[in-house]
C-alpha positions in Angstrom: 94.1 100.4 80.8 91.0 98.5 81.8 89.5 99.9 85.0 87.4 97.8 87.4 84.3 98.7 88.4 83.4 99.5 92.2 81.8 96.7 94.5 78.3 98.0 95.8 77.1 97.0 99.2 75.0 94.5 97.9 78.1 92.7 95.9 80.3 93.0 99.5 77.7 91.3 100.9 77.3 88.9 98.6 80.9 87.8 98.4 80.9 87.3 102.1 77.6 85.1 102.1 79.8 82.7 100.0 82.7 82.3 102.8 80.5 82.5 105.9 77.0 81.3 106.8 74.9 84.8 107.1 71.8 84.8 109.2 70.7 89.1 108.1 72.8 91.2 106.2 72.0 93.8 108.6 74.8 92.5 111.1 76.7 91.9 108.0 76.9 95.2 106.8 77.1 97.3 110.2 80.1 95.4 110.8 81.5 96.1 107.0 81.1 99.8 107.5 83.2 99.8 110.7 85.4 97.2 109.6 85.9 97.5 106.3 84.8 94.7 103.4 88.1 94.2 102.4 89.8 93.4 106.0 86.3 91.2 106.7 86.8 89.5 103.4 90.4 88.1 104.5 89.2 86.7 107.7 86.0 85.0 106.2 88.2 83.6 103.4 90.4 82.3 105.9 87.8 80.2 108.0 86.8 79.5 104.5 89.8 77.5 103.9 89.5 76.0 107.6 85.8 74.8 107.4 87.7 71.3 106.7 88.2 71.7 110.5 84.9 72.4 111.1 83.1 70.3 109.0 80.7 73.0 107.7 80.4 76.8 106.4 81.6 79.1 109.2 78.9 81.4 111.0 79.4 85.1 111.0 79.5 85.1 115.0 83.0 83.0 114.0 83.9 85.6 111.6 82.9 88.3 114.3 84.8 86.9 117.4 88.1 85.8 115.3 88.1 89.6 114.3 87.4 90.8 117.6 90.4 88.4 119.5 92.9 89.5 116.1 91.9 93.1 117.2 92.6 92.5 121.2 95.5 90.7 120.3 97.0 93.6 118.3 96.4 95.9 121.1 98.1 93.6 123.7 101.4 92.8 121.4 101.5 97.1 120.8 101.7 97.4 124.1 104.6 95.0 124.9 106.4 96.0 121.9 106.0 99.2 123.4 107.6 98.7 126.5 110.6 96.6 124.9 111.0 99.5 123.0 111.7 102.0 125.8 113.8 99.4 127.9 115.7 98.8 125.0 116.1 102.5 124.3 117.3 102.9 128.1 119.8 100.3 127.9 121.2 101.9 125.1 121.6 105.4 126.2 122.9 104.0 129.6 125.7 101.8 127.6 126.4 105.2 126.0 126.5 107.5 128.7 129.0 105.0 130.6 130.9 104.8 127.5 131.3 108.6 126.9 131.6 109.3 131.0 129.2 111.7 130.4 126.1 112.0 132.2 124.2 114.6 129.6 125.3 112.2 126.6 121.5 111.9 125.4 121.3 115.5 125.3 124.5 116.4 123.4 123.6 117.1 119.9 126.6 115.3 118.5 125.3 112.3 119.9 123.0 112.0 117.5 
């Protein structure tokens, strides 16, 4: 079994030069350290592929904001998956509790 060799900095850096318009590296690979190379790599390939729309190369301030609204966007849907989860939680311990006539039925371990 073939193994394949590690990626240095230098390489990441490279690759990403190719999808998006780099002005230093130094931005560049800050934000690789935090981010991670391959997570940054998916979003530059995908403006990549929209640079049709844009009629040139994206800039890394495009590859920077689209990660940062992803990222804000994640948080945001957490937290309303988060509450849909409780109130649907609720509802189904109070269907059960009517059901059973039992006020303690979320308690009982044969509830579960």
């Amino acid at each position: 079994m073939k193994t394949k060799a590690v990626l240095s900095e230098n390489e990441k850096t490279e690759l990403l030069k190719k999808c998006v318009t780099v002005k230093t590296g130094i931005r560049l690979k800050n934000r690789m350290r935090r981010v991670g190379f391959y997570r940054l790599f998916l979003y530059a390939k995908f403006l990549l592929s929209k640079s049709y729309l844009l009629t040139a190369k994206p800039s890394e301030d495009m590859l920077y904001n689209l990660y940062d609204f992803d990222e804000k966007l994640r948080v945001l849907l957490f937290v309303f998956c988060k509450k849909a989860e409780i109130n649907l939680k609720a509802n189904i311990s109070l269907v059960c509790t009517q059901s059973e006539e039992n006020n303690l039925f979320y308690a009982l371990p044969q509830s579960y």
